[in-house]
VOLO-512019 format. One line per field, with one value per residue (C-alpha): residue number from 0; x, y, z; residue in three letters; chain. Coordinates in nm, 4 decimals. Layout:
k = (NUM,...)
xx = (X,...)
yy = (Y,...)
zz = (Z,...)
r = (ALA,...)
c = (A,...)
This chain:
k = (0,1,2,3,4,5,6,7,8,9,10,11,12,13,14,15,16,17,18,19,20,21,22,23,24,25,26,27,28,29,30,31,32,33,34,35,36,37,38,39,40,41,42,43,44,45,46,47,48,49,50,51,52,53,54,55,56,57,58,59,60,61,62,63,64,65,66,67,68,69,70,71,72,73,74,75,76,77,78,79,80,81,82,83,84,85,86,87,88,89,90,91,92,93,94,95,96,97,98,99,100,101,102,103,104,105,106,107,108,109,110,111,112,113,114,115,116,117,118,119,120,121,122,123,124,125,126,127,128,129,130,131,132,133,134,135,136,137,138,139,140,141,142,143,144,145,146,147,148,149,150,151,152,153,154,155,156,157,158,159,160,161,162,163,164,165,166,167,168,169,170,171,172,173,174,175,176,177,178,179,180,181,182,183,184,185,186,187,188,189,190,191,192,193,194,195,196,197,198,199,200,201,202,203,204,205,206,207,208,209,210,211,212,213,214,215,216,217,218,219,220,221,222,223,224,225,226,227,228,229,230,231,232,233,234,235,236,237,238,239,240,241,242,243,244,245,246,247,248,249,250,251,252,253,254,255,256,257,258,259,260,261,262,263,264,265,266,267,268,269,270,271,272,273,274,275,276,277,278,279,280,281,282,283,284)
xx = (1.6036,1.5812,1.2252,1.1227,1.3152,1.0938,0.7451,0.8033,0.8890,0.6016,0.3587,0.5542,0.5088,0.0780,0.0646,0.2429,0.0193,-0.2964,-0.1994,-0.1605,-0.5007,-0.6435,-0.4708,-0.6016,-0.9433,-0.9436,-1.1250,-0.8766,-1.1830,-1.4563,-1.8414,-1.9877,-2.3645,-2.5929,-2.9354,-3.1165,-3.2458,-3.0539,-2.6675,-2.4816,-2.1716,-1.9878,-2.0470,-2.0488,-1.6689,-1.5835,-1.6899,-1.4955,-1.1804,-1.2412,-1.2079,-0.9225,-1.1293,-0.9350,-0.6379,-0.7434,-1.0463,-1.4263,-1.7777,-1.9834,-2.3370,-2.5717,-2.9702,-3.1687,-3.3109,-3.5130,-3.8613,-3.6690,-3.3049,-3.1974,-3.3542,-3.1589,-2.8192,-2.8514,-2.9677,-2.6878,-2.4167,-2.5265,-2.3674,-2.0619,-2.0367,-2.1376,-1.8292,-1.5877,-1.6467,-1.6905,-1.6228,-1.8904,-2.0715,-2.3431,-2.5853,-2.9106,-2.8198,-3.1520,-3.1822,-3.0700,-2.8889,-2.5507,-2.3079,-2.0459,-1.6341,-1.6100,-1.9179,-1.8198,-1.4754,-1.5732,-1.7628,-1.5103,-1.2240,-1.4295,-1.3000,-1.6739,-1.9548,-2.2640,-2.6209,-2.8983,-3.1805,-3.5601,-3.6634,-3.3203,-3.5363,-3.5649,-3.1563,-3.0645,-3.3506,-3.1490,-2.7569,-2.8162,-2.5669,-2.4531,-2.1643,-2.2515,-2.2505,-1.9160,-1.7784,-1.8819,-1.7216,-1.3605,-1.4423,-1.4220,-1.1391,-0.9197,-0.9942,-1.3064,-1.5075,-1.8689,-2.1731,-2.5249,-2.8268,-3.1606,-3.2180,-2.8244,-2.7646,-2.9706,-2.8056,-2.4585,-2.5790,-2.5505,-2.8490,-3.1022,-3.4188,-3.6864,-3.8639,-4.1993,-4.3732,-4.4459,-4.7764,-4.9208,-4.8473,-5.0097,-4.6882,-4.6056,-4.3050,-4.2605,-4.3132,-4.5792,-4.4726,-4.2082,-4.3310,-4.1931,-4.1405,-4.2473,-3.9453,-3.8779,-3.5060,-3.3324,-2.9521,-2.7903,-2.4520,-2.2661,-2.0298,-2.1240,-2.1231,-2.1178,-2.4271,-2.7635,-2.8212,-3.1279,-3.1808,-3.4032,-3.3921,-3.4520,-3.6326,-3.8917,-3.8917,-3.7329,-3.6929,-3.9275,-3.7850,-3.4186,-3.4567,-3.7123,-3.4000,-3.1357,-3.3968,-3.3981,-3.0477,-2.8202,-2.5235,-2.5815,-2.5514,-2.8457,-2.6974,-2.9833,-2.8781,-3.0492,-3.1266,-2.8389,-2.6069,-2.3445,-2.1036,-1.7382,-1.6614,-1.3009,-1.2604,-1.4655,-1.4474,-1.7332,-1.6978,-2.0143,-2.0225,-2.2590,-2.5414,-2.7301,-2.7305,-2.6554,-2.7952,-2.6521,-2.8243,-2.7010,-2.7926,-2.4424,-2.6319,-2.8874,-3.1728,-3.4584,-3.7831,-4.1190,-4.4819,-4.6870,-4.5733,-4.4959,-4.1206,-3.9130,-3.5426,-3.3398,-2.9876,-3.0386,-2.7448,-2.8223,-2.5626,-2.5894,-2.3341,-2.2664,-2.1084,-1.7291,-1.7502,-1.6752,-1.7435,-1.6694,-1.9021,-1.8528,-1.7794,-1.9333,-1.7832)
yy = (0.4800,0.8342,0.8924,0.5650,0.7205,1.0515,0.8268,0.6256,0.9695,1.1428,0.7760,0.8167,1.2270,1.1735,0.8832,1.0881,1.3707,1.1820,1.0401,1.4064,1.5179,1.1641,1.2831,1.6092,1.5369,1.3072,1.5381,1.5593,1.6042,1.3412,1.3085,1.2686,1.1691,1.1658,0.9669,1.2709,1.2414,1.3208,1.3779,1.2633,1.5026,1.1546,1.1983,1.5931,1.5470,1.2535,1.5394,1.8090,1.6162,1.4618,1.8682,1.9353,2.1991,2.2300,2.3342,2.6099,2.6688,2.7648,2.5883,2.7222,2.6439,2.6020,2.6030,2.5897,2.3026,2.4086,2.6361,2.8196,2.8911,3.1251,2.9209,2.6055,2.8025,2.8906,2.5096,2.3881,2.5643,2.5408,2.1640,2.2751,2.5562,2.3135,2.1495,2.4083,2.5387,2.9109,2.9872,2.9257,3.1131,3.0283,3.1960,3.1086,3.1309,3.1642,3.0761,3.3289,3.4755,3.6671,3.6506,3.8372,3.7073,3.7671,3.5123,3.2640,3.2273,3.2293,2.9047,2.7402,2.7877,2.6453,2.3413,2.1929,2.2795,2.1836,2.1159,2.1142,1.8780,1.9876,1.9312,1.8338,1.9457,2.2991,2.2937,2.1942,2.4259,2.7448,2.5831,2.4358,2.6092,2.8105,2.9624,2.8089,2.4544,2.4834,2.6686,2.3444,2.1132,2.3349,2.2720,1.9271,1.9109,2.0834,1.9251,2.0251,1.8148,1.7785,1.6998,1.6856,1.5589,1.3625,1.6519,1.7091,1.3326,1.2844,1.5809,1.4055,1.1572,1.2563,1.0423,1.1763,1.0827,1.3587,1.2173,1.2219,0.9063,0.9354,0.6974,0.8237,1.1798,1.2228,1.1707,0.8535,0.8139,0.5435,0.3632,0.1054,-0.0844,-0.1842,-0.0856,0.1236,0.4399,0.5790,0.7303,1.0619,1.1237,1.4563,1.5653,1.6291,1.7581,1.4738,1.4641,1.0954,0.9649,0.5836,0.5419,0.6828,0.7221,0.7270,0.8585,0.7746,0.4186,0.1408,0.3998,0.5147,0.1996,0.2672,-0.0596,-0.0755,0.2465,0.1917,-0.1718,-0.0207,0.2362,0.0119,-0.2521,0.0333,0.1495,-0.1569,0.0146,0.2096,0.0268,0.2222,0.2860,0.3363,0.5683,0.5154,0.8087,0.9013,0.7220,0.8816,0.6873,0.8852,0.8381,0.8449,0.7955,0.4157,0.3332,0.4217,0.4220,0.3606,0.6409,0.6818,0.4552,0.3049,0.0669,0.1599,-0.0968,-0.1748,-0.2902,-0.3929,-0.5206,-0.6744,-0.9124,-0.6326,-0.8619,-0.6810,-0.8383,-0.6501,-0.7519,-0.4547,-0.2008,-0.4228,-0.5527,-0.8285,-0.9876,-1.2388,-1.2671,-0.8714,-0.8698,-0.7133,-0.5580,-0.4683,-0.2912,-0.1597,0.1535,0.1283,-0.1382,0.0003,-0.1059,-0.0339,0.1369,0.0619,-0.3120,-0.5900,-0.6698)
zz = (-3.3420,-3.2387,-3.4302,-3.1971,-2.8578,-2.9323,-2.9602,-2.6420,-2.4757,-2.5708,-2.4586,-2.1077,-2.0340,-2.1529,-1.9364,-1.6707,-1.7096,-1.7374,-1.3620,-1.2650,-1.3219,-1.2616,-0.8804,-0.9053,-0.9446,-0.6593,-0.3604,-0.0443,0.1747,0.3761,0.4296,0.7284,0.6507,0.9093,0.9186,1.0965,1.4610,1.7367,1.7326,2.0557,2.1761,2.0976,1.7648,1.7540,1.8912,1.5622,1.3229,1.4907,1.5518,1.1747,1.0440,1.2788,1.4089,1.7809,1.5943,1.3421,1.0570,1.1273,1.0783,0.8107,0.8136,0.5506,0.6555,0.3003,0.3702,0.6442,0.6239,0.9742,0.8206,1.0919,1.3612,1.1670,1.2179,1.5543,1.6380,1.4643,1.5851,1.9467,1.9936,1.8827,2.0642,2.3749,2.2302,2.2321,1.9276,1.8497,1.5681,1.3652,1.0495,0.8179,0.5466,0.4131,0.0276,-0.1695,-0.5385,-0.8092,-0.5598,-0.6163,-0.3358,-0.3403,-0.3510,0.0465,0.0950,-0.1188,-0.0489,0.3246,0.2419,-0.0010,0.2657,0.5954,0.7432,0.7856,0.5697,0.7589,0.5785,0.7818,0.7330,0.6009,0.2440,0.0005,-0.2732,-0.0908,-0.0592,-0.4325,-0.5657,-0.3752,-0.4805,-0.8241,-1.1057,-0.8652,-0.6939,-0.4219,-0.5270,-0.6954,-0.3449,-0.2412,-0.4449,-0.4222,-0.0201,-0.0816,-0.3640,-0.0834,0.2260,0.3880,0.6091,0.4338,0.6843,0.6531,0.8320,0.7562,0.4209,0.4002,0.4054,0.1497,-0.1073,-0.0857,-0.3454,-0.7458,-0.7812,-0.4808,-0.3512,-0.3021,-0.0694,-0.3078,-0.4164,-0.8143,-0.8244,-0.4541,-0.4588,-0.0512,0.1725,0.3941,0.5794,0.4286,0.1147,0.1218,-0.1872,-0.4068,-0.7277,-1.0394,-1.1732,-0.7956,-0.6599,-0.7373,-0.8235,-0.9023,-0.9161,-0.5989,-0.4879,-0.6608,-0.4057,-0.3554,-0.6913,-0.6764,-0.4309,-0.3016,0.0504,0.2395,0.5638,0.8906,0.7792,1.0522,1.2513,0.9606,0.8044,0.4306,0.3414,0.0333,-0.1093,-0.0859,-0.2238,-0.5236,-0.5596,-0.6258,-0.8541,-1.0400,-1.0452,-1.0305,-1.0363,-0.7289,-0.4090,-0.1329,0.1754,0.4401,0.7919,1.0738,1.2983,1.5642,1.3028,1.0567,0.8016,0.7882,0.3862,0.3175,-0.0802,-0.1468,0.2391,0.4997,0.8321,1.0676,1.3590,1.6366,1.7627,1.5508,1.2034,0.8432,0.5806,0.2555,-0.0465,-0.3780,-0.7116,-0.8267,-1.0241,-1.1791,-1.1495,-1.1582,-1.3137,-1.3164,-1.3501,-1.4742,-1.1806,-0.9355,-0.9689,-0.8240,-0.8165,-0.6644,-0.5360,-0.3585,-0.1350,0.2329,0.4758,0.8097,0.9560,1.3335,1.4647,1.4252,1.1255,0.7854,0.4111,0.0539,-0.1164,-0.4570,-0.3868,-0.2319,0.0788)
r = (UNK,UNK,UNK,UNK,UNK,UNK,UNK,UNK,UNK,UNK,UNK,UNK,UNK,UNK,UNK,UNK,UNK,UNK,UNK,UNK,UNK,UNK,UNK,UNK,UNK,UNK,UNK,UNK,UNK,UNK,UNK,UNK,UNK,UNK,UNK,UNK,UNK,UNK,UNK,UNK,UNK,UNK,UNK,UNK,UNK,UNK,UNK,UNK,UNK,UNK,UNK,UNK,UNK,UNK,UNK,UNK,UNK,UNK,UNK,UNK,UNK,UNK,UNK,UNK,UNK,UNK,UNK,UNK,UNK,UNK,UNK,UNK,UNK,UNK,UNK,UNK,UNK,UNK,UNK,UNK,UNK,UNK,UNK,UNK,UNK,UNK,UNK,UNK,UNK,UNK,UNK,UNK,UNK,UNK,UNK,UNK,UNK,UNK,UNK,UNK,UNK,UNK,UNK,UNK,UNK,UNK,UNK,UNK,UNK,UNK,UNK,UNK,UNK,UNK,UNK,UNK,UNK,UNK,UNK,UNK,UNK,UNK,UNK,UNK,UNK,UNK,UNK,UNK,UNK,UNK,UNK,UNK,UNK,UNK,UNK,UNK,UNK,UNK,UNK,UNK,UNK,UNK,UNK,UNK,UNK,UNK,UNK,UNK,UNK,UNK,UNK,UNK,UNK,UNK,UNK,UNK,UNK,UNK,UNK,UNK,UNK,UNK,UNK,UNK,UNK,UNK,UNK,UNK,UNK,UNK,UNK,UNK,UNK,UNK,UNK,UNK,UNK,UNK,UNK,UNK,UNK,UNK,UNK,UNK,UNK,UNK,UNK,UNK,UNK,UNK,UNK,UNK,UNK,UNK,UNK,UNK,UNK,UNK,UNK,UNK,UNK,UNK,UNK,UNK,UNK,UNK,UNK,UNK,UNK,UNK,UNK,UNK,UNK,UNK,UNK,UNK,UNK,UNK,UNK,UNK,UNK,UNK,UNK,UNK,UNK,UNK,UNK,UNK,UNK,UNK,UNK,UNK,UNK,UNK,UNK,UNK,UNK,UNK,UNK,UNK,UNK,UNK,UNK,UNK,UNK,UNK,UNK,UNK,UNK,UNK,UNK,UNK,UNK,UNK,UNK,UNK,UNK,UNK,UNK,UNK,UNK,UNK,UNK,UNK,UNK,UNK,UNK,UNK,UNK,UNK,UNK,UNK,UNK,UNK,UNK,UNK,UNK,UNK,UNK,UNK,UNK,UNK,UNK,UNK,UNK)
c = (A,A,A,A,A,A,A,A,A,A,A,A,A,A,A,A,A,A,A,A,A,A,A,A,A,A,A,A,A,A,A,A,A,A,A,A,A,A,A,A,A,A,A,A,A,A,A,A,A,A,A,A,A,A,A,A,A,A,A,A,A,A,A,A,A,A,A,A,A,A,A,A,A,A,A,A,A,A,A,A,A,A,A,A,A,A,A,A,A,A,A,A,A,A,A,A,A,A,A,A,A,A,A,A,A,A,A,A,A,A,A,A,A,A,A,A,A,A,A,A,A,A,A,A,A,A,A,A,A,A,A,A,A,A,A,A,A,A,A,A,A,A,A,A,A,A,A,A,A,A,A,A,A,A,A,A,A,A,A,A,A,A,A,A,A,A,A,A,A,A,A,A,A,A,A,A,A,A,A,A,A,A,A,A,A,A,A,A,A,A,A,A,A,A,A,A,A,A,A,A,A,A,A,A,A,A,A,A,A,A,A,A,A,A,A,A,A,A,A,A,A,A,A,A,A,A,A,A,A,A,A,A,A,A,A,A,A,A,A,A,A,A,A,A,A,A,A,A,A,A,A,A,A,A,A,A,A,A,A,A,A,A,A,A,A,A,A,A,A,A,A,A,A,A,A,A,A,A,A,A,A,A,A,A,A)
């Protein structure tokens, strides 16, 4: 009886501990992913009030996405400074870089991280295996408010877009088929792990991409963000913010079917959601 007492002890304190670190590794912190474009003070004011930052904490801002990072800083920080917001920091990181303790625990401790927008390839070639990226992540883990635009939308995902079309390498906008093995993928910050988000959407068009995207990779749902627009991600749920659309597209019933490059499916289920609205992410709604 005792040796049985012991054994249903030991079950109960793993299982305990196993919900412990399953809590743990939960982040405390929430996205706000911006389509790119213009950002009203409407939406400006969401983000700041979102990171609590009237009451205490700092921006930090983080341009290595952009071909001007200083410029990108200065641009950046100048609506929320229009917004009552002055205390604001950022550094242009650059890859192989060493930054010292004070630096990176500056970033890791900042209410909002900011990513500006440019090339998301340009961004994850400077933070990749770096302190930098894992200042990010202990951000999040603890609290932080993580925003990006157009480029810095597009990093949130684990699974990101480039931007670059495999099979016709000269650069469009927007893709002009759906076809495979075209998009270019490559890890991003992983902070959004169960989707991939595309940015500029209704305005530029991205239909054919995002749907060739999630053909591809059923298990992902592609969220599209229109320019102007931001979704506010809380653990699974998304909240639409600003002025614009965010599309959905999934592949619950992975039904992909190709025909030498070109591909096809049926049973693609299309969202369309409006500011305000909100959606799971991982589930259909």
């Amino acid at each position: 009886m005792k040796h049985l007492i012991v054994v249903l002890l030991i079950i109960f304190l793993a299982s305990k501990s196993q919900q412990l670190v399953a809590q743990e590794q939960v982040p405390k912190g929430k996205l706000f992913i911006i389509g790119g474009g213009s950002r009203s003070d409407l939406m400006v004011n969401r983000l700041i009030d979102e990171a609590s930052l009237r009451k205490k904490g700092y921006v930090f801002i983080l341009p290595m996405a952009s071909e001007s990072a200083d410029s990108a800083i200065i641009w950046s920080g100048d609506q929320f400074i229009r917004n009552g917001i002055k205390n604001i920091s950022g550094y242009n990181f650059h890859e192989k870089e060493l930054p010292g303790k004070q630096l990176i625990d500056s970033l890791q401790n900042a209410s909002l991280i900011y990513i500006c927008g440019g090339d998301q390839a340009r961004f994850m070639k400077a933070v990749s295996g770096s302190t930098v990226f894992d200042a990010i992540h202990t951000a999040f883990r603890n609290g932080a408010v993580i925003a990006g635009t157009s480029a810095g939308a597009a990093v949130m995902s684990k699974k990101m877009i480039t931007g670059n079309e495999l099979r016709y390498p000269q650069y469009s906008e927007t893709f002009k088929c759906i076809e495979a093995e075209n998009i270019e993928y490559a890890d991003g910050l992983g902070l959004l792990k169960t989707a991939i988000v595309d940015q500029h959407f209704v305005k530029r068009s991205r239909y054919n991409r995002l749907i060739t995207s999630v053909l591809e990779n059923p298990d992902l749902p592609g969220i599209g963000i229109d320019e102007s627009t931001a979704i506010l991600v809380r653990g699974d749920t998304a909240e639409v913010v600003g002025d614009s659309q965010v599309i959905v597209f999934r592949n619950n019933s992975k039904s992909a079917k190709r025909l030498g490059t070109k591909m096809g499916a049926g049973k693609i289920q299309l969202e369309i959601y409006l500011p305000g609205e909100k959606f799971s992410i991982s589930k259909s709604n």
